[in-house]
C-alpha positions, 0 to 999 in steps of 0.5 A: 113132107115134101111137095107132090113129086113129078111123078104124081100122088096117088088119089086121096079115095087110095087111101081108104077101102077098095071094093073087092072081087070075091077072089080079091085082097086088100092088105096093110103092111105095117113093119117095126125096125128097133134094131136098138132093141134087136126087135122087128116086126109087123102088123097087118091087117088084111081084108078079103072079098069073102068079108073075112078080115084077117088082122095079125101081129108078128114080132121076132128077134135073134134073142127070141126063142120063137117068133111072138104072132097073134092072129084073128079072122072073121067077118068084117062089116061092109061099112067099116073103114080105114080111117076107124078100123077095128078087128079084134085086138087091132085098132087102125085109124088113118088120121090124114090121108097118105100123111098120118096113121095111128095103129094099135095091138091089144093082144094078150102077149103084144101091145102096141101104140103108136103114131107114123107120119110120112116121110115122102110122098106115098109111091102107087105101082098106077102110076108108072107106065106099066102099072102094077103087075096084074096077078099080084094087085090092082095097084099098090103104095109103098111109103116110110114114115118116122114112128113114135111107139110103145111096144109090150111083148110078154110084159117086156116094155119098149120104147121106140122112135124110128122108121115105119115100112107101110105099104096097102095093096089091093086087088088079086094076088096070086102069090104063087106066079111069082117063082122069086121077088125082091122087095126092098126098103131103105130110109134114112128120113132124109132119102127113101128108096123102095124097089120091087123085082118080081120074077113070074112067067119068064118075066122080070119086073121092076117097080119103085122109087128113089126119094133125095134131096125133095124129089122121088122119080121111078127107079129104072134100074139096079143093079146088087149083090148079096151074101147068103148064110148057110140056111140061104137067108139072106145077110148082106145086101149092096145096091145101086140104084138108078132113076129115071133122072140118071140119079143114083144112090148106093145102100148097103145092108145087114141084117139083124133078123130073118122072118120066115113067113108064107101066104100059101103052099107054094110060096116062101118069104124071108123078110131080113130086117136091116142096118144099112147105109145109104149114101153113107148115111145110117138108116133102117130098111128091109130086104125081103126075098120071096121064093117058089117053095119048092125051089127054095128047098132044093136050092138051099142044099146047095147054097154053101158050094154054089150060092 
């Protein structure tokens, strides 16, 4: 991996398990991009300040009838920790640091075992100027890594060497303040680049990275369009964008798979998984769009003449 960026890396201690408030939420996105199989997918454990752990296992593809989704919950001992994590079929073991991460899935329809080593250096919200926005976490990584993995869905056995989308955020979340975001991930293993554009009070905020070249600087700016379907999910996605430097990086995306999830009564989230190009380079990436419910099903009524 490169050195350190002038921006700063994160603390080793943000590695691991926060204390948590009781209305706190401590979470670990791990998101599969096997667009050779037509297959993506997560795991993701969550930990709340009740005690109650939550650990799911999430895999879809075009070619699938529905969604494969196991999920477990209960309570969580007060000394168990990231670098040894198990719950239920969940096995979860930071092996370095902000470096390495082991995870594995022994469920009865999903088995998964395999290996991410980082890419870039991990980029936390703390430390841009703003920090990160307080209803949605304390503060937040994002990082990508190459994966080496085995995948069994329904006794179909896969192989599987690429790009891993992690993120581990901490702290409230209040999904529903936000009326829309996007959170946006583009790897090729050479170049990263990661935004996140929240909508929430009348406010738009901007946070993320773009790693090139051996060094990630702040994202200031950028600046898209996008293709919807009729169903308004998401298709194409093109972007530049711009850092604190003056650097800038064009991506372009297509989707092959949609995941429609939600978190809570107010919210929706369609995570598109992707092919892209990324300064002419291929990569994989994730264009995940994030609505207030309500609004989105309006909305969508009207997407093929207005959208």
């Amino acid at each position: 991996m490169s050195a350190t960026p002038p921006l700063g890396q994160p603390t080793i201690d943000h590695a691991f398990r926060h204390k948590l408030a009781p209305e706190g939420r401590e979470s670990l996105a791990h998101i599969l991009l096997m667009p050779e199989h037509n297959i993506a997918g997560f795991i993701y454990p969550t930990m709340l300040g009740t005690g109650i752990g939550k650990s799911t296992a999430c895999f879809f593809s075009p070619d699938f009838p529905e969604q494969i989704v196991e999920v477990v919950e209960s309570p969580v001992a007060d000394d168990m920790n990231f670098d040894d994590w198990r719950h239920g079929p969940l096995h979860m073991q930071i092996t370095e640091p902000l470096e390495q991460v082991n995870i594995a899935w022994n469920g009865e329809r999903i088995r998964f075992n395999g290996s991410m080593t980082a890419t870039h250096p991990a980029y936390a919200f703390g430390s841009h100027p703003k920090g990160n926005p307080p209803y949605f976490g304390d503060n937040r990584t994002e990082q990508h890594g190459r994966v080496v993995a085995d995948l069994e869905l329904d006794g179909r056995k896969l192989h599987h060497e690429g790009f891993m989308v992690r993120d581990h955020s901490w702290g409230p979340r209040v999904w529903g303040l936000n009326q829309h975001y996007k959170w946006i991930h583009a790897t090729t293993g050479d170049s990263s680049m990661h935004f996140f554009e929240m909508q929430g009070f009348g406010r738009t905020e901007l946070r993320g990275f773009l790693f090139k070249d051996g060094e990630q600087r702040h994202i200031d700016r950028v600046e898209y369009d996008f293709v919807y379907g009729d169903d308004m999910l998401q298709k194409t996605f093109n972007v530049t964008v711009t850092d604190d430097a003056g650097r800038t990086s064009y991506i372009a995306y297509t989707m092959f798979g949609v995941l429609t999830s939600s978190h809570d009564s107010q919210s929706l989230i369609n995570t598109g998984c992707a092919t892209l190009e990324f300064d002419g380079k291929p990569g994989v990436g994730v264009c995940e769009f994030a609505w207030n419910k309500g609004y989105f099903d309006f909305a969508k009524e009207y997407v093929s003449r207005f959208g």
